[in-house]
PyMOL CGO cylinders between C-alpha atoms (Angstrom):
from pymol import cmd
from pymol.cgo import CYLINDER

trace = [
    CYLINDER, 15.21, -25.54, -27.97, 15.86, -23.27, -24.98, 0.3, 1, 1, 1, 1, 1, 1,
    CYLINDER, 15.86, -23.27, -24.98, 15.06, -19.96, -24.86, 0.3, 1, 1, 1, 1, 1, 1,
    CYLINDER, 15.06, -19.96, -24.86, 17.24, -17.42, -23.44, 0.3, 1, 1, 1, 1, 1, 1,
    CYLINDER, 17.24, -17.42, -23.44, 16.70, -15.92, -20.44, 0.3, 1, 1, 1, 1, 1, 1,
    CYLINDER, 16.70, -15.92, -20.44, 16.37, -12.66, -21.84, 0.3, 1, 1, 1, 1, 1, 1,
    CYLINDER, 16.37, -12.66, -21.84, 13.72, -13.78, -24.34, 0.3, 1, 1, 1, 1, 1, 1,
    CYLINDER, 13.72, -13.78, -24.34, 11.91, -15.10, -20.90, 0.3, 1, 1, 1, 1, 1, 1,
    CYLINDER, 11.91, -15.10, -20.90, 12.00, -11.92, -19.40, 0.3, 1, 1, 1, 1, 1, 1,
    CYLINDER, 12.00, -11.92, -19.40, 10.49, -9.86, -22.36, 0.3, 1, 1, 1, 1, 1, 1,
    CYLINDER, 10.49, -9.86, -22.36, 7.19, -11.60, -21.49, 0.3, 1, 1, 1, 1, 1, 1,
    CYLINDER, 7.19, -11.60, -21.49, 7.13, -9.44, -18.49, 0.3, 1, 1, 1, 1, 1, 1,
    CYLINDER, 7.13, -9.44, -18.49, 7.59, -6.37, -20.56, 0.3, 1, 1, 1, 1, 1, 1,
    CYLINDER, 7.59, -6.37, -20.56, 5.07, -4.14, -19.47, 0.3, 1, 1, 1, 1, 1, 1,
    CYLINDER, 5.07, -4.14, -19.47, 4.35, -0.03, -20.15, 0.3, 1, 1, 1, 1, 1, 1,
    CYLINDER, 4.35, -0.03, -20.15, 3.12, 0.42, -16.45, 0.3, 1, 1, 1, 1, 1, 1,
    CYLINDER, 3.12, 0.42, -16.45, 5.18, -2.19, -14.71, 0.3, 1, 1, 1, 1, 1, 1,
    CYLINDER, 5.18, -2.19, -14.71, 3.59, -3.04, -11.74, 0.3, 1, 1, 1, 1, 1, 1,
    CYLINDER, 3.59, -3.04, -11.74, 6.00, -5.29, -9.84, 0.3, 1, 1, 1, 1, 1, 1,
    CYLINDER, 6.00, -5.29, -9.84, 10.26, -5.45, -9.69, 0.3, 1, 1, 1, 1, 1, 1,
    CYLINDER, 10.26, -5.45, -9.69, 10.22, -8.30, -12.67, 0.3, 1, 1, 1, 1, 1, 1,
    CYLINDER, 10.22, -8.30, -12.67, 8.48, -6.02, -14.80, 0.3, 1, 1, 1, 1, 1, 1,
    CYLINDER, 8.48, -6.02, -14.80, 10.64, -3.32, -14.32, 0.3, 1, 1, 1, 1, 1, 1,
    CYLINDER, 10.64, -3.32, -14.32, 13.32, -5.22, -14.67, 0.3, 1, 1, 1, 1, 1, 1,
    CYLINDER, 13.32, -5.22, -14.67, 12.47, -6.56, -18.00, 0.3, 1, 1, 1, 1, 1, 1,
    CYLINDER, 12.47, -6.56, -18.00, 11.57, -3.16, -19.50, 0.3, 1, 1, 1, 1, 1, 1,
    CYLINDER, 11.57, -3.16, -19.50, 15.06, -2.24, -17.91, 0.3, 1, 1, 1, 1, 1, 1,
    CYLINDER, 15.06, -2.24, -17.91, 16.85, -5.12, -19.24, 0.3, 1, 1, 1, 1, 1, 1,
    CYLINDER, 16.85, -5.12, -19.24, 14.83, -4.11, -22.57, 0.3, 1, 1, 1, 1, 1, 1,
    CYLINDER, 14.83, -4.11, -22.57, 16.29, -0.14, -22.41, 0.3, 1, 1, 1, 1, 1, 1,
    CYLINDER, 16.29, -0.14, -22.41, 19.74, -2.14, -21.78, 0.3, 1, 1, 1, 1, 1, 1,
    CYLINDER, 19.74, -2.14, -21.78, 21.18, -2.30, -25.22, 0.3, 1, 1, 1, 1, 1, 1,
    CYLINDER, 21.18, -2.30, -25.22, 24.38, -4.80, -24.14, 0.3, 1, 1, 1, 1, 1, 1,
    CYLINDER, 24.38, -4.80, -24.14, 22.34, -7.22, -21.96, 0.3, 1, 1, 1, 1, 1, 1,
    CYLINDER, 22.34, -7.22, -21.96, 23.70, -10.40, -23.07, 0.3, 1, 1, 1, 1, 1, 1,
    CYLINDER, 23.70, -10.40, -23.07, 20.61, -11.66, -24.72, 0.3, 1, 1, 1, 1, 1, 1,
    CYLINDER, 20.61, -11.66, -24.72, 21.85, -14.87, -25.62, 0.3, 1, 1, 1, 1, 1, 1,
    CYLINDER, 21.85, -14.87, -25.62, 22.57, -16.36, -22.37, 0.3, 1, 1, 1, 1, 1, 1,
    CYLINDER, 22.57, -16.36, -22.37, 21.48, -18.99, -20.97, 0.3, 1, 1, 1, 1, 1, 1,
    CYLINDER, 21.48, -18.99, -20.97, 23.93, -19.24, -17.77, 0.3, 1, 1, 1, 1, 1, 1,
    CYLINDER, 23.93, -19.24, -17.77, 23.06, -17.99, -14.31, 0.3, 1, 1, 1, 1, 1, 1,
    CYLINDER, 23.06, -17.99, -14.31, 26.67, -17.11, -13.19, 0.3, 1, 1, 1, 1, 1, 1,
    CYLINDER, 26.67, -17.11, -13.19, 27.21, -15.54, -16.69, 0.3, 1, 1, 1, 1, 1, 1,
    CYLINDER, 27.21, -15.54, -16.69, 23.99, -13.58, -16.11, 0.3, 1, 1, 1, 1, 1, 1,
    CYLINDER, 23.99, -13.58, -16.11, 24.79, -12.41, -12.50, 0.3, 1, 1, 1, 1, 1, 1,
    CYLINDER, 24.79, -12.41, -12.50, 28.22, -11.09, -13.30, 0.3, 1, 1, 1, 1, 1, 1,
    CYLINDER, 28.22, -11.09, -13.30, 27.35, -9.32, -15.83, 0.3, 1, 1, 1, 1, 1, 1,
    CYLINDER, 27.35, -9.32, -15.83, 24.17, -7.97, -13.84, 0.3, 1, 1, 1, 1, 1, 1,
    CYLINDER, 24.17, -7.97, -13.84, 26.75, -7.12, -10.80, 0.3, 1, 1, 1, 1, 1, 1,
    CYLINDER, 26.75, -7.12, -10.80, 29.00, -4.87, -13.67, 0.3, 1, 1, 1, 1, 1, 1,
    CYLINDER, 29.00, -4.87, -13.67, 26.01, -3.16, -15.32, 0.3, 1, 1, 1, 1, 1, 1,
    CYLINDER, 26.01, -3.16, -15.32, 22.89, -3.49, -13.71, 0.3, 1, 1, 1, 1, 1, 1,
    CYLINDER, 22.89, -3.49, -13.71, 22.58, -0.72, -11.92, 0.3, 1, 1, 1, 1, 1, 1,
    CYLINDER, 22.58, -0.72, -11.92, 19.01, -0.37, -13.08, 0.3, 1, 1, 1, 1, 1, 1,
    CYLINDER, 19.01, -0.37, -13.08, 18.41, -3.73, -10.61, 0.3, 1, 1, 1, 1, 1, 1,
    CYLINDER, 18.41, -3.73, -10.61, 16.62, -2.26, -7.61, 0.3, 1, 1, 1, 1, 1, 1,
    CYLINDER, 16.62, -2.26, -7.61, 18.15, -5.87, -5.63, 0.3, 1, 1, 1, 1, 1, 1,
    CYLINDER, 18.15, -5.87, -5.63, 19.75, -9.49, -7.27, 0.3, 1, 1, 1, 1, 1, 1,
    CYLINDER, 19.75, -9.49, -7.27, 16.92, -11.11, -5.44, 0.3, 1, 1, 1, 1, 1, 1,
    CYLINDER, 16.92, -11.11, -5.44, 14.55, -9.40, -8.23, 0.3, 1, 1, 1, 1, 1, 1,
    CYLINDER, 14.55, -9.40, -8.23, 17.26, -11.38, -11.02, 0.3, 1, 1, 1, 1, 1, 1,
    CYLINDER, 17.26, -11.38, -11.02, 16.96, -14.64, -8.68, 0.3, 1, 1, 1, 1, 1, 1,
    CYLINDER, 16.96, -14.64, -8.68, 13.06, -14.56, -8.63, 0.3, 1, 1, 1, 1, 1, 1,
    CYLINDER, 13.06, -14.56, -8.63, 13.06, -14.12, -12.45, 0.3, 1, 1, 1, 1, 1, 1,
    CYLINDER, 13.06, -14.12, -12.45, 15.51, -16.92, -12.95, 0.3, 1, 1, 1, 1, 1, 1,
    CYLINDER, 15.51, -16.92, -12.95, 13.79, -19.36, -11.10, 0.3, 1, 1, 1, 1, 1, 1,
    CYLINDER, 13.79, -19.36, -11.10, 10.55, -18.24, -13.09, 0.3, 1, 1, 1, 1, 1, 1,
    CYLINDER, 10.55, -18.24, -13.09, 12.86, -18.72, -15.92, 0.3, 1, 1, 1, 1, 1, 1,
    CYLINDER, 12.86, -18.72, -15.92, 13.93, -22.63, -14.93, 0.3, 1, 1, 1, 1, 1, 1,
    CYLINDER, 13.93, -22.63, -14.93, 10.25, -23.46, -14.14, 0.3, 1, 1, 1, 1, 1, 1,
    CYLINDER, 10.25, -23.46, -14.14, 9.05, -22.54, -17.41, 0.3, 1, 1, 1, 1, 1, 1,
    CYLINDER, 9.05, -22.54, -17.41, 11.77, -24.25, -19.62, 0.3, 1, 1, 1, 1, 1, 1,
    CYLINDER, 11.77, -24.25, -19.62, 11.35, -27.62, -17.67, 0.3, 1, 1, 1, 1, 1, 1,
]
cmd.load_cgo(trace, "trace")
């Protein structure tokens, strides 16, 4: 079974993040209406657009997401 992509990121939880995924995940984590069910990129990226002002740039949410596609093939 697929995981979601917010389970993905959590593995890049870290308490001194040391690169934009890792903030993003422990920003994603603080975020308590990420969707963390879905799977979809455009469903992702709209709602990332709305709320994630936390995102220092999309291309840190593109980098994961390919991460993300790599590791569920």
């Amino acid at each position: 079974m697929r995981k979601s992509f917010y389970h993905f990121l959590m593995k890049y939880r870290h308490p001194e993040p040391k690169d934009a995924i890792s903030r993003f995940a422990n920003d994603a984590f603080e975020d308590h209406s990420f969707p963390k069910t879905f799977e979809d990129y455009n469903e992702l990226s709209s709602y990332l657009e709305l709320n994630g002002h936390y995102l220092e740039s999309m291309a840190v949410f593109d980098e994961a997401w390919q991460e993300y596609l790599l590791s569920e093939k």
